[in-house]
NUBA-61891 format. One record per residue (C-alpha): residue in one letter; y, x, z. Coordinates in nm, 2 decimals. Layout:
aa: a | north: Y | east: X | up: Z
...
This chain:
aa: x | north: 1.56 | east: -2.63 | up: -1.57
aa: x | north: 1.78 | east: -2.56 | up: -1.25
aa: x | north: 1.63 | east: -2.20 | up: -1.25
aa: x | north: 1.73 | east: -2.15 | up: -1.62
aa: x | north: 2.07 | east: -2.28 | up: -1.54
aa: x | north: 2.27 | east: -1.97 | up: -1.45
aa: x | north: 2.12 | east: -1.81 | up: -1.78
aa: x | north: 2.18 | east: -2.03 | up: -2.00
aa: x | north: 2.59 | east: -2.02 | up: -1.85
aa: x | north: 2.60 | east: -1.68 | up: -1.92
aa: x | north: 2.43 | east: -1.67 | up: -2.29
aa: x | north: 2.67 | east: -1.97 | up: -2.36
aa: x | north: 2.97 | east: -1.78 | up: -2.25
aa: x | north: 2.89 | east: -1.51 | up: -2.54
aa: x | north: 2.81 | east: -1.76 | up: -2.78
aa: x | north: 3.15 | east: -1.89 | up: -2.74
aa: x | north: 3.29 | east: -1.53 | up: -2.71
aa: x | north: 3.16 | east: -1.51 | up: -3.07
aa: x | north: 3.21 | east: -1.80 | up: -3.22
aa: x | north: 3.60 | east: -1.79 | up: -3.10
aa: x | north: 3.60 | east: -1.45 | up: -3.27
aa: x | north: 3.47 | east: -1.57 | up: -3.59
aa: x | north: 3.79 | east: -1.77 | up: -3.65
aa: x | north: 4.04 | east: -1.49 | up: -3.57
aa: x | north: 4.22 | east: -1.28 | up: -3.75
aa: x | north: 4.39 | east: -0.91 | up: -3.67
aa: x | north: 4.71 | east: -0.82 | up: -3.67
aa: x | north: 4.69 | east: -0.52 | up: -3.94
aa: x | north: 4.44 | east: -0.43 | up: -4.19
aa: x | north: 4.17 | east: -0.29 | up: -3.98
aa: x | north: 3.85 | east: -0.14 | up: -4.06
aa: x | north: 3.53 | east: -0.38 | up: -3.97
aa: x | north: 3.38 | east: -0.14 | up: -3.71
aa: x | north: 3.70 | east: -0.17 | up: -3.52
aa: x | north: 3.67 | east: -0.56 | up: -3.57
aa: x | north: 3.32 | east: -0.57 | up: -3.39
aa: x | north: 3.45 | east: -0.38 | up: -3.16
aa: x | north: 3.69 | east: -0.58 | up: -3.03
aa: x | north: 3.37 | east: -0.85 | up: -3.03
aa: x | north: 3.21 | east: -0.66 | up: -2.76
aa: x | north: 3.51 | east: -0.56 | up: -2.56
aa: x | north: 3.56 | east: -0.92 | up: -2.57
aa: x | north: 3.20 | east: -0.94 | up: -2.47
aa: x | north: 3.24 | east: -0.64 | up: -2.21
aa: x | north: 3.52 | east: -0.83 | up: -2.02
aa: x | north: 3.34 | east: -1.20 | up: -2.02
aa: x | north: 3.00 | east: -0.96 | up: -1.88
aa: x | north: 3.26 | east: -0.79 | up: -1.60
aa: x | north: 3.43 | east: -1.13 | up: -1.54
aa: x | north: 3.09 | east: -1.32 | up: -1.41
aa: x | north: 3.01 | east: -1.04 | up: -1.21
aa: x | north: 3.28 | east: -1.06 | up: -1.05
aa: x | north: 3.27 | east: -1.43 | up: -1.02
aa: x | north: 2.91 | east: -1.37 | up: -0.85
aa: x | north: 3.06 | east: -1.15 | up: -0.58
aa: x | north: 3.31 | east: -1.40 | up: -0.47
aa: x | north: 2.93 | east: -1.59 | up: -0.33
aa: x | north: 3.13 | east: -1.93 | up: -0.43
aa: x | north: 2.84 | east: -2.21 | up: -0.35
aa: x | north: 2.84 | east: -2.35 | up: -0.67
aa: x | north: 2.63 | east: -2.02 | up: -0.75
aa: x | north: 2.38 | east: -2.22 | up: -0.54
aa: x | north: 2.31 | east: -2.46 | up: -0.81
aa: x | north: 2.36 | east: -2.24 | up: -1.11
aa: x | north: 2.08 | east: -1.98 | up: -1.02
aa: x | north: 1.87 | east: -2.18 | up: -0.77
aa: x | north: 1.99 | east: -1.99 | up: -0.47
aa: x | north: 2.29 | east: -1.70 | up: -0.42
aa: x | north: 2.03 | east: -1.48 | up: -0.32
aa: x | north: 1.90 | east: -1.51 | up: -0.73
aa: x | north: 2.20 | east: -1.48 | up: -0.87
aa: x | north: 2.24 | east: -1.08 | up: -0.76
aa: x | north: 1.97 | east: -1.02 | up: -0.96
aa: x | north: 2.22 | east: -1.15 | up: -1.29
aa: x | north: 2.49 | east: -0.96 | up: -1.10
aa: x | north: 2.31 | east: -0.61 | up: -1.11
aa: x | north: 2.23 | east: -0.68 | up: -1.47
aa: x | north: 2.49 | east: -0.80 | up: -1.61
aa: x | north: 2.70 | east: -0.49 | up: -1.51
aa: x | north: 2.44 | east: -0.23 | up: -1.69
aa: x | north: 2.48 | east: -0.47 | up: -1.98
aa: x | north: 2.86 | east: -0.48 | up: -1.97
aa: x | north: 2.87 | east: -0.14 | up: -1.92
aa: x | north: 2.66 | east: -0.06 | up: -2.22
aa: x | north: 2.88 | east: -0.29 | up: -2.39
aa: x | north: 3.20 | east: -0.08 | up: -2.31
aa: x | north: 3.00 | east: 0.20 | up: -2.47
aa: x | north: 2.90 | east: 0.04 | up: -2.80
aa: x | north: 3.31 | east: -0.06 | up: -2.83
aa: x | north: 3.43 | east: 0.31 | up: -2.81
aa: x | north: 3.16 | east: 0.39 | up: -3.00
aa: x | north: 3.27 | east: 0.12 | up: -3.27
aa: x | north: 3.64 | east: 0.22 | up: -3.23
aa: x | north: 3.54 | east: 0.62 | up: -3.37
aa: x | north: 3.35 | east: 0.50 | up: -3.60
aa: x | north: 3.61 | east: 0.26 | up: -3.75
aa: x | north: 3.89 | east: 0.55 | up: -3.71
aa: x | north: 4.26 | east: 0.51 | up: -3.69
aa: x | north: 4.39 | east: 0.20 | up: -3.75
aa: x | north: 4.74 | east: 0.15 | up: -3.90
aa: x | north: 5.06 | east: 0.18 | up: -3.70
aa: x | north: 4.96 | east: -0.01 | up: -3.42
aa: x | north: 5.16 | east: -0.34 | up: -3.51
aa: x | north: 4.93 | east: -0.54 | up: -3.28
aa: x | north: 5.07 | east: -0.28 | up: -3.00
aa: x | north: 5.47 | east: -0.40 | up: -3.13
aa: x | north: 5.35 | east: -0.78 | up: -3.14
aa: x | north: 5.22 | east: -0.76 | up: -2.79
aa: x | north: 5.45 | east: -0.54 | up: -2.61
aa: x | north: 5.75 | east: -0.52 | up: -2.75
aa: x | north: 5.91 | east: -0.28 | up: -2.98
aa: x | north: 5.98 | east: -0.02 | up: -2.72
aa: x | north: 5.59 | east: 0.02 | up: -2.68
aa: x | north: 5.51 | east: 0.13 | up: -3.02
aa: x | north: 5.40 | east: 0.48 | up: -2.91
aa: x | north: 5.22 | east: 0.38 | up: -2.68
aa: x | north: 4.91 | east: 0.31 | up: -2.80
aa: x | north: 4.74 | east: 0.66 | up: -2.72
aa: x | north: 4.81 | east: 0.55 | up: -2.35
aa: x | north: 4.58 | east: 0.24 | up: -2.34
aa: x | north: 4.36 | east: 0.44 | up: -2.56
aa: x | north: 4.30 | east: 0.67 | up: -2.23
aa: x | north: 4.31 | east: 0.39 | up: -1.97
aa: x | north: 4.02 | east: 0.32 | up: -2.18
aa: x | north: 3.83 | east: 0.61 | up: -2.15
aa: x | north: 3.96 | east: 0.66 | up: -1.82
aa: x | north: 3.77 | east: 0.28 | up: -1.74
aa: x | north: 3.47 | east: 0.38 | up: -1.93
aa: x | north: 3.42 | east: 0.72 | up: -1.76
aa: x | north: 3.50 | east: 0.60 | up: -1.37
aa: x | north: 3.24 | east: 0.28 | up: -1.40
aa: x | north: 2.98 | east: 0.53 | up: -1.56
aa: x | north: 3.03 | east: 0.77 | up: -1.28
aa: x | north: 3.02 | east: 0.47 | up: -0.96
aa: x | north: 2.76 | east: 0.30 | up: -1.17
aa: x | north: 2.59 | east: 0.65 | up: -1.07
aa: x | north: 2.71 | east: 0.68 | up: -0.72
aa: x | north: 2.61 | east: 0.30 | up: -0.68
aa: x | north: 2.21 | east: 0.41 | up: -0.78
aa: x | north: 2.20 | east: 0.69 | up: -0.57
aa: x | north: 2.39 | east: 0.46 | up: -0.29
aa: x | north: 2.10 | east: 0.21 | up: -0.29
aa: x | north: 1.92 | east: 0.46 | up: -0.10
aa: x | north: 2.17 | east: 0.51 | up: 0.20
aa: x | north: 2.29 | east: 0.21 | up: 0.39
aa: x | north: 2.45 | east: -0.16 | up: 0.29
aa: x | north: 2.79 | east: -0.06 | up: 0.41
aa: x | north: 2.82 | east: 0.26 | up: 0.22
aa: x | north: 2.70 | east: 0.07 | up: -0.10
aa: x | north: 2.92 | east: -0.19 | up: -0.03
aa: x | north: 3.23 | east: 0.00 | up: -0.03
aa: x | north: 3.09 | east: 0.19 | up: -0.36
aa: x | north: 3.10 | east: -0.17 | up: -0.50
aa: x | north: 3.45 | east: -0.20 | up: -0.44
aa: x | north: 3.59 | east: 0.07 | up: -0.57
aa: x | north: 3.48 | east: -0.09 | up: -0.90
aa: x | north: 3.79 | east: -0.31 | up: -0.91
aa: x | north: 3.93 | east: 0.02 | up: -0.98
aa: x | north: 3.86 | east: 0.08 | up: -1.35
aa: x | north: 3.80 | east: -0.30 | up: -1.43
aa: x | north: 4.19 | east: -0.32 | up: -1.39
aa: x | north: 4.23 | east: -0.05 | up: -1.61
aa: x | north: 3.99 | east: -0.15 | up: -1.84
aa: x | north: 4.15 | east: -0.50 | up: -1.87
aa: x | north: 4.53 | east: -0.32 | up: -1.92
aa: x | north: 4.38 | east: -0.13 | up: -2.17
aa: x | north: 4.23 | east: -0.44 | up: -2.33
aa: x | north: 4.60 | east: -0.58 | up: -2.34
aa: x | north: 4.78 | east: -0.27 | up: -2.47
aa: x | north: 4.57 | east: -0.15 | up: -2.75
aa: x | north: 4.43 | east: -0.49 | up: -2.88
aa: x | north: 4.40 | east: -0.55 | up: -3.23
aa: x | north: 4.44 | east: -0.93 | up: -3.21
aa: x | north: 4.69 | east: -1.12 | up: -3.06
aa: x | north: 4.63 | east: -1.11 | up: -2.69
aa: x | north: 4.89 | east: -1.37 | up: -2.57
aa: x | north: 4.82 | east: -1.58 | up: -2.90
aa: x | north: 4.78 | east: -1.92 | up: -2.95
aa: x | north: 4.41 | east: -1.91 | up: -3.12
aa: x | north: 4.09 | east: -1.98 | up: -2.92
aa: x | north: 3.95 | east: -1.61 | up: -2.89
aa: x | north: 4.29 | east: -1.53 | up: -2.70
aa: x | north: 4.30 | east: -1.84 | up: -2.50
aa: x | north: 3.93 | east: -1.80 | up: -2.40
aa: x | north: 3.95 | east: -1.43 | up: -2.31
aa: x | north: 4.26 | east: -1.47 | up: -2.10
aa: x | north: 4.09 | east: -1.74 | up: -1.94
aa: x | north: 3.83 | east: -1.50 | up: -1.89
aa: x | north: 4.05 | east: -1.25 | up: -1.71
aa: x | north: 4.21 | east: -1.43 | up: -1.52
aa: x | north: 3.90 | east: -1.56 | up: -1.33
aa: x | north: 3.79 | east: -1.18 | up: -1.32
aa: x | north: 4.08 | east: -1.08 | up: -1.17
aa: x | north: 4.09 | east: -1.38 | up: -0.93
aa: x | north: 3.74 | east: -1.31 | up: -0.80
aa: x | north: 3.79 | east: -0.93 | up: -0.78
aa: x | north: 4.11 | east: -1.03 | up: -0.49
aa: x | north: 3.89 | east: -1.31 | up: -0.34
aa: x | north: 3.59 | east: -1.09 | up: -0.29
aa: x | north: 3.80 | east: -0.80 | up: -0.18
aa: x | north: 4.08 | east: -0.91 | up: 0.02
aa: x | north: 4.01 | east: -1.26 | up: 0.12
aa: x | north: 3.67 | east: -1.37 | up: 0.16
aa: x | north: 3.57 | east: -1.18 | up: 0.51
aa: x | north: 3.86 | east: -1.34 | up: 0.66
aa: x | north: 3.85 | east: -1.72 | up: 0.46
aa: x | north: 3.47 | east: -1.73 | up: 0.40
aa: x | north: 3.31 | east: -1.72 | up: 0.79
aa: x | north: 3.43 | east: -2.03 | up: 0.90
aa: x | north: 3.20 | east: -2.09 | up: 1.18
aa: x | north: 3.23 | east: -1.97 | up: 1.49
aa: x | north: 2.97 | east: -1.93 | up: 1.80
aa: x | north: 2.93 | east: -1.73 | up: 2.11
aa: x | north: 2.61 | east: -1.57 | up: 2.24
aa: x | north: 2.37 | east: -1.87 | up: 2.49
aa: x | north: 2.12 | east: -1.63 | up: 2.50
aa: x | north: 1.90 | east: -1.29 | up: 2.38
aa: x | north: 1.55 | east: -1.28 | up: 2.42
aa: x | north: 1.33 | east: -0.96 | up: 2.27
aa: x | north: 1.06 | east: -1.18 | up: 2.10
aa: x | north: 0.88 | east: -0.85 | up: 1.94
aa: x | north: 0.92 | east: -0.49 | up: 1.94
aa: x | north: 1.28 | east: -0.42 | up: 1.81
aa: x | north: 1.32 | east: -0.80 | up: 1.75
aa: x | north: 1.59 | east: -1.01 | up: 1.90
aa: x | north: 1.63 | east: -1.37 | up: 1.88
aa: x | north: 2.00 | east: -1.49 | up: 1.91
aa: x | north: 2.09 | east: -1.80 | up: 2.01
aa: x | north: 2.48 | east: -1.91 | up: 1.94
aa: x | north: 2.66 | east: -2.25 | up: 2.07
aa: x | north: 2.91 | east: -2.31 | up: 1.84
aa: x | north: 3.29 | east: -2.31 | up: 1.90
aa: x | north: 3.42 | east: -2.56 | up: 1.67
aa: x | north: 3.23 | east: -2.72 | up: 1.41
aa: x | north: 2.85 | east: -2.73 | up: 1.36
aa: x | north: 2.74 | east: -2.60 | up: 1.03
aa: x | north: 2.53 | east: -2.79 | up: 0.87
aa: x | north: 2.21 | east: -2.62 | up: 0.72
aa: x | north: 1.82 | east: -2.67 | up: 0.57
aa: x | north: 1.56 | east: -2.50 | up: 0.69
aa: x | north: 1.45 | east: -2.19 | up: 0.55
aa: x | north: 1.82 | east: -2.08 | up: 0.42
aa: x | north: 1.98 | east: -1.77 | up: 0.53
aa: x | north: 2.35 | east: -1.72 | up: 0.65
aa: x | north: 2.60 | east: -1.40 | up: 0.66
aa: x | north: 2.67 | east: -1.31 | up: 1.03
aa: x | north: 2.94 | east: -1.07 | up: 1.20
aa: x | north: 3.06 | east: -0.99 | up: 1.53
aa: x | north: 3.37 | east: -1.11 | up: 1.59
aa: x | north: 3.69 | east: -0.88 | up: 1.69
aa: x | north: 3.84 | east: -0.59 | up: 1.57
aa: x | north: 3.67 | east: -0.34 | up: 1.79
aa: x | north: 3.30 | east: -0.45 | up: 1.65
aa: x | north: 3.20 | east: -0.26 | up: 1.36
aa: x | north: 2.91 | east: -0.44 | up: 1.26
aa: x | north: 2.90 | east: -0.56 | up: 0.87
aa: x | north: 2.84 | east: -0.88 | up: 0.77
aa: x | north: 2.50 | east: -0.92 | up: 0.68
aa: x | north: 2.26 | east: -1.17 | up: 0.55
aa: x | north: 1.96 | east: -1.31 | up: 0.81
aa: x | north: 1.73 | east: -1.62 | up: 0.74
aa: x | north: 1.79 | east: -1.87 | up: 1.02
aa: x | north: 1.52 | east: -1.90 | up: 1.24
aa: x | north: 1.53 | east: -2.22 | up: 1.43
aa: x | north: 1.53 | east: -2.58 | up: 1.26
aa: x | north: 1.86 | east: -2.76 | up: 1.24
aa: x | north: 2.00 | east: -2.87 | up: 1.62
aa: x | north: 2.38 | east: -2.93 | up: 1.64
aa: x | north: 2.62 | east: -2.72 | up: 1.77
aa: x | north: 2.36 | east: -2.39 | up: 1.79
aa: x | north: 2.24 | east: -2.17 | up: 1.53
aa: x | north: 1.97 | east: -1.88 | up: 1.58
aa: x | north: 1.89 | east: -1.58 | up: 1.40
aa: x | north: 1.60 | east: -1.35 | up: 1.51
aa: x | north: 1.71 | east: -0.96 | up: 1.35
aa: x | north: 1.50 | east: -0.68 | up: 1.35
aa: x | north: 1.59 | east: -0.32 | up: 1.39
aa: x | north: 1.57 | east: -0.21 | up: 1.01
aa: x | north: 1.88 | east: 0.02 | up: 0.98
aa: x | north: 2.16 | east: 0.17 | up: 1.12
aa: x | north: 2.40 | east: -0.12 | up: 1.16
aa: x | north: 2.11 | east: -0.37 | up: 1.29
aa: x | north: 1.96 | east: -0.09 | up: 1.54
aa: x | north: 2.34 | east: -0.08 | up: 1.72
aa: x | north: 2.33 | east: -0.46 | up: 1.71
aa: x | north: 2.02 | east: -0.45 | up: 1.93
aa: x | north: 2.22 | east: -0.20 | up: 2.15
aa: x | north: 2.54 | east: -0.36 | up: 2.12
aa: x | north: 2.48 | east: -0.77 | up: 2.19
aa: x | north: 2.59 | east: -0.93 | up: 2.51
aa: x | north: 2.53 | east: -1.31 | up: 2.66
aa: x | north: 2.90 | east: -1.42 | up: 2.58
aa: x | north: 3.00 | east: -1.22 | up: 2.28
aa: x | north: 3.12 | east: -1.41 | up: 1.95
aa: x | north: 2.98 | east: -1.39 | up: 1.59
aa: x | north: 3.09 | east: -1.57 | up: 1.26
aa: x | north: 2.84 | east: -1.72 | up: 1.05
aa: x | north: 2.95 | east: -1.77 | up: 0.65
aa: x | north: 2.70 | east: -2.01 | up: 0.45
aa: x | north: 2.48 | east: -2.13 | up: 0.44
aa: x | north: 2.28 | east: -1.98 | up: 0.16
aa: x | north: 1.95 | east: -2.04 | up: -0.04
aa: x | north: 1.71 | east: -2.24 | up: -0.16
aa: x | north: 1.40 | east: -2.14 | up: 0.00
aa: x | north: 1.28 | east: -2.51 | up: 0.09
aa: x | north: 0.96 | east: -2.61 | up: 0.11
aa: x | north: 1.02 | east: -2.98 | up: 0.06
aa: x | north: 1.11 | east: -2.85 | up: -0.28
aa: x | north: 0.78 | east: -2.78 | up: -0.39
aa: x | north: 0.45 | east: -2.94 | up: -0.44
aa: x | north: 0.24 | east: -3.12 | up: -0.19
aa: x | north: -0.03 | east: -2.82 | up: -0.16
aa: x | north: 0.15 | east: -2.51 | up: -0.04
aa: x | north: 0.08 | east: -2.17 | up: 0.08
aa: x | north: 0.32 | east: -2.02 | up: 0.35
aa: x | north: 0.29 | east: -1.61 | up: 0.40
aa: x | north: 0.51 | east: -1.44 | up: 0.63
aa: x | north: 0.49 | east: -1.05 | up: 0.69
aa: x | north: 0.66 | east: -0.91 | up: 1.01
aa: x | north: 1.02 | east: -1.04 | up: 1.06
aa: x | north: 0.95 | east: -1.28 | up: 0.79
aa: x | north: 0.82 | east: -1.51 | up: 1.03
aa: x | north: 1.17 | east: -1.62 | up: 1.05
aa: x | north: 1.20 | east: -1.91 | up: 0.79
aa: x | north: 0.87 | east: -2.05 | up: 0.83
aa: x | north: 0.96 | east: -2.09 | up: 1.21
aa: x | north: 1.24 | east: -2.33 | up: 1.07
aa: x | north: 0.96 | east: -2.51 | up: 0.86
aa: x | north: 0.72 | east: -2.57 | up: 1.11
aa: x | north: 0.96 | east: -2.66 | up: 1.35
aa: x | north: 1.10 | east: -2.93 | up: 1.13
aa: x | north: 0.91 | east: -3.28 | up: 1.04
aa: x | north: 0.64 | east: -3.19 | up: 0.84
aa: x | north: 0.54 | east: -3.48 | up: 0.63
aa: x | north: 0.18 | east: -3.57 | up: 0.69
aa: x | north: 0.11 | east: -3.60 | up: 0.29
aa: x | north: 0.18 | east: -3.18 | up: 0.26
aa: x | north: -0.12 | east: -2.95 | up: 0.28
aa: x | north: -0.06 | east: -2.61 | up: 0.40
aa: x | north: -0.20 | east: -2.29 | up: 0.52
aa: x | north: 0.06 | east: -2.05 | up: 0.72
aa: x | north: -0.06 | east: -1.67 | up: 0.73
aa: x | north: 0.10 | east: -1.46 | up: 0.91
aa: x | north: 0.07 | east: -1.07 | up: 0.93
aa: x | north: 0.20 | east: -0.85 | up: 1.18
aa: x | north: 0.15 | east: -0.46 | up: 1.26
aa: x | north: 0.04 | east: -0.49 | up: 1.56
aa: x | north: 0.02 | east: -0.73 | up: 1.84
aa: x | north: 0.34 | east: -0.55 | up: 1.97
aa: x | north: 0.57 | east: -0.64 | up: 1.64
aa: x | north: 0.41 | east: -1.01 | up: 1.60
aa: x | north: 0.66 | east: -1.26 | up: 1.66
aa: x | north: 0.66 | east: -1.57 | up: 1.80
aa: x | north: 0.27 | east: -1.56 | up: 1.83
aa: x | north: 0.25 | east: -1.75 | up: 2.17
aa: x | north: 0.46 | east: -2.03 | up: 2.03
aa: x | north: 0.27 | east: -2.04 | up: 1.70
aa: x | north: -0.04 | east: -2.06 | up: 1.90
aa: x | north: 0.08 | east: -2.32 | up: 2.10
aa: x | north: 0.21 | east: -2.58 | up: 1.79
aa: x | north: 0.03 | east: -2.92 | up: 1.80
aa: x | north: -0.27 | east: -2.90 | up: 1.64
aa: x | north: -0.21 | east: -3.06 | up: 1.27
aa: x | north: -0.40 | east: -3.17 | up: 1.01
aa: x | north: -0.14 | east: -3.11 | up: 0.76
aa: x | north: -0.07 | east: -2.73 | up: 0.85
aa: x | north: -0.36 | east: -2.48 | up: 0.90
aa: x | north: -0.22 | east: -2.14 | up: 1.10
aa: x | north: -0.41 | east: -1.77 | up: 1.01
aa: x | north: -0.30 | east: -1.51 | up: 1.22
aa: x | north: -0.36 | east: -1.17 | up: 1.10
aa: x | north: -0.30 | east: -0.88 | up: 1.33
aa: x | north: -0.30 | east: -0.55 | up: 1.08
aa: x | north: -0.45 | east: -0.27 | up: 1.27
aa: x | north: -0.74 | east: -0.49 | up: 1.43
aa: x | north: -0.79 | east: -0.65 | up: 1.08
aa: x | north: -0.67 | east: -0.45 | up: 0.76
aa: x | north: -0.37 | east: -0.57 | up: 0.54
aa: x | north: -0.36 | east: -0.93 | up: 0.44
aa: x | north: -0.50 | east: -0.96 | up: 0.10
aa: x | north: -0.59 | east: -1.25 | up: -0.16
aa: x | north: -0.88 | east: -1.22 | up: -0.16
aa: x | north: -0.85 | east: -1.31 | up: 0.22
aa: x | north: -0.60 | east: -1.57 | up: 0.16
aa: x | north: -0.82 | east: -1.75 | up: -0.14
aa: x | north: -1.11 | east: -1.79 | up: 0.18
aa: x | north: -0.92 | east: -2.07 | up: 0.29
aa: x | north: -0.78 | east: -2.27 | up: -0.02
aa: x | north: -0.91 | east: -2.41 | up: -0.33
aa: x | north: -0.89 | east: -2.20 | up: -0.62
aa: x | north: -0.85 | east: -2.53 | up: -0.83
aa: x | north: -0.57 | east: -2.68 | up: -0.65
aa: x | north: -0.26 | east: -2.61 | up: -0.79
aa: x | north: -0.01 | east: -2.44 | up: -0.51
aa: x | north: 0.28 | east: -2.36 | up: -0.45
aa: x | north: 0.32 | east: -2.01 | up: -0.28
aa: x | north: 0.59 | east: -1.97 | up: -0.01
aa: x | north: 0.63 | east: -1.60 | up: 0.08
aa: x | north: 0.88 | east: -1.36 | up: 0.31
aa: x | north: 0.86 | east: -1.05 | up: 0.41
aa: x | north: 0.85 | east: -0.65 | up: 0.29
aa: x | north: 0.90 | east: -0.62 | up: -0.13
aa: x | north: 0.60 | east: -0.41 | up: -0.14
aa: x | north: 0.37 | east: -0.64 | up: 0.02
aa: x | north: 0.53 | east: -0.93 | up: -0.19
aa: x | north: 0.44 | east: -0.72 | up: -0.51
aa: x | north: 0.13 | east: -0.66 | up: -0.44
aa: x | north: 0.01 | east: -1.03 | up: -0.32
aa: x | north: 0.14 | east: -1.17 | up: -0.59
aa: x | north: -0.04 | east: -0.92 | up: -0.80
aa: x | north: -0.41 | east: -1.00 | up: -0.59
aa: x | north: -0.31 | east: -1.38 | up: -0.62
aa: x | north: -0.26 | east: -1.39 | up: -1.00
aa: x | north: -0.62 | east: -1.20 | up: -1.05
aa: x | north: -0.79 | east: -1.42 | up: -0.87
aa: x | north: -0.68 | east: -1.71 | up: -1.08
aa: x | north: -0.58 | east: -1.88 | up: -0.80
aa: x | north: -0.37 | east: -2.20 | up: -0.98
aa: x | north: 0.02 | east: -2.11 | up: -0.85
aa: x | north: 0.26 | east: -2.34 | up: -0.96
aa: x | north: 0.56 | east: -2.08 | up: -0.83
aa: x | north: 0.60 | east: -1.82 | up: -0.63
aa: x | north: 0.92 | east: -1.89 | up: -0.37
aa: x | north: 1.11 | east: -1.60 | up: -0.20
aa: x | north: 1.41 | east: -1.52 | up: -0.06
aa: x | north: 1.61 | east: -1.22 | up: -0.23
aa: x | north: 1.79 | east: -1.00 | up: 0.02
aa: x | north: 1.87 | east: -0.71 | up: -0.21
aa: x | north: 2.21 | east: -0.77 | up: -0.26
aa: x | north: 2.29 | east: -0.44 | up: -0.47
């Protein structure tokens, strides 16, 4: 039910869109195309409105979609189908043609605005046109860096504002009315609009709260470095497994904020992440880091627990996903759980944290497979299914690359092993 939570928010919100419409009534005779159309511009700017919600990363997103990290994937969606829905309304609007002089535009802005209708007609288009073209930009962004794509992102503020001034000057309904369509979609705006300054202009400097300074680096792998941070203020608090925004502190430091899995079990007042040169900005951060600098940490995020799941598990980690099942195994592990841990690394070179792993208490409760790549071949299921019971139902606990994720869960489901759910983190944020 918690998973379904977050959907069943957004197909509620346009149900109600539509059922508020139902009971309102134009200002002038218009045709019924341009009636639906107002319907899903109504629709459009509910659709834009929780997407901008979603990038404000407010925690109560947490409970709606099991995990911020899930709710992206209804952020990316939601703006093709809002976009589409934009679309449909001009679409609607030629096919309904002109309406009567605009007495809708006279109720809602005055008498000295009744020309002016042809002017929110083209903030329209003008809307329409820019999102289709950074919609474009965005996809073609996804394959340069997070930074880049995340200034793209911006930019989109850009024709939702016009897009919602056009909504208010060429309305066919009264927009400042006293009816429930009108209340509910200016209810809708204005939490659009709030979450589009939050997320813009306010959250990097309101949202990192905590505070730490370097303790230590160590290189625990090939391009892997472990950061250990005592805090400078207030602990944050945290589960293991959940992931956290991090960036450097002071003006001069370029480095974005980010999102990396915590990799050490809860201890007050310290905090560790272990990053891995993957792109630009984290290959500097390798460079950059010195014993002393400061970072600010934002979160904590996710719900990728494994308390949260049944009592037989599966853990797989691939490469630098060894980083939130070093927070599991590090934690209390009841005695009544029954896992087996695989991890998969390249090469003996990129394999983190193998000494320690091979050095944890030896437990009845967790069973460790190592699985070094180039000595012996790519983890598969049918060598993961070696070591469980096809019967037992499981729950499957997995981090590391997408493609390796794809196609274990693929193996997995052929082999009829008996999954209950398959966990992951989502880290694609765009």
């Amino acid at each position: 039910m918690k998973k379904k939570l977050g959907f069943s928010l957004i197909l509620f919100s346009f149900i109600l869109t539509y059922i508020c419409w139902l009971f309102v009534q134009p200002l002038s005779s218009i045709p019924s195309a341009r009636q639906y159309s107002q319907l899903v511009a109504g629709m459009a700017l509910v659709g834009f409105a929780l997407v901008n919600f979603i990038s404000t990363r407010n925690q109560i997103l947490e409970k709606c979609f099991n995990g911020l990290d899930k709710s992206y994937i209804y952020h990316k969606y939601l703006s093709i189908i809002s976009l589409i829905l934009v679309i449909i309304h001009t679409q609607l609007l030629d096919a309904g043609g002109r309406p009567e002089r605009s007495l809708a535009t006279v109720q809602n802005f005055s008498k000295g605005a009744r020309n002016s209708s042809h002017i929110f007609k083209t903030f329209g288009s003008i809307s329409m046109y820019l999102f289709i073209a950074l919609v474009i930009i965005a996809l073609i962004a996804k394959k340069l860096n997070y930074e880049r794509w995340k200034l793209i992102h911006k930019i989109m503020f850009i024709p939702y504002i016009i897009g919602i001034i056009h909504y208010y000057g060429s309305s066919n309904y009264a927009v400042f009315g006293l009816d429930s369509f009108s209340i509910f979609l200016n209810i809708i705006n204005f939490i659009g609009i709030v979450s589009v300054i939050y997320s813009i202009f306010i959250y990097e400097t309101s949202s990192f709260k905590y505070k730490f300074t370097i303790e230590k680096l160590e290189l625990v792998a090939n391009s892997m470095i472990e950061i250990t941070g005592k805090t400078l203020g207030r602990s944050m608090e945290f589960l293991p497994g959940q992931f956290a925004f991090l960036k450097l502190a002071g003006k001069e430091n370029n480095f974005p904020s980010h999102p990396f899995s915590i990799s050490q079990a809860p201890k007050k007042g310290e905090i560790q992440f272990t990053i891995k040169a993957l792109g630009d900005h984290t290959g500097k951060l390798l460079d950059t880091l010195k014993v002393g600098h400061e970072f600010l940490v934002s979160g904590p995020h996710g719900k990728f627990n494994y308390i949260t799941g049944s009592k037989k598990q599966i853990w797989i980690a691939g490469g630098i996903g060894i980083t939130p099942f070093r927070s599991f195994y590090q934690s209390d592990i009841s005695e009544d759980y029954s896992i087996d841990f695989f991890y998969a690394f390249n090469n003996k070179e990129e394999g983190a944290y193998i000494e320690e792993i091979m050095k944890l208490p030896k437990r009845t409760n967790l069973r460790v497979h190592l699985l070094n790549s180039k000595e012996e071949g790519f983890l598969s299921g049918e060598k993961i299914i070696k070591y469980v019971n096809k019967t037992d139902p499981v729950d499957v606990y997995f981090c590391g690359p997408k493609p390796m994720r794809e196609i274990l869960k693929k193996q997995l489901k052929d082999s009829q092993l008996n999954i209950i759910d398959f966990h992951y983190d989502n880290f694609q944020f765009k």
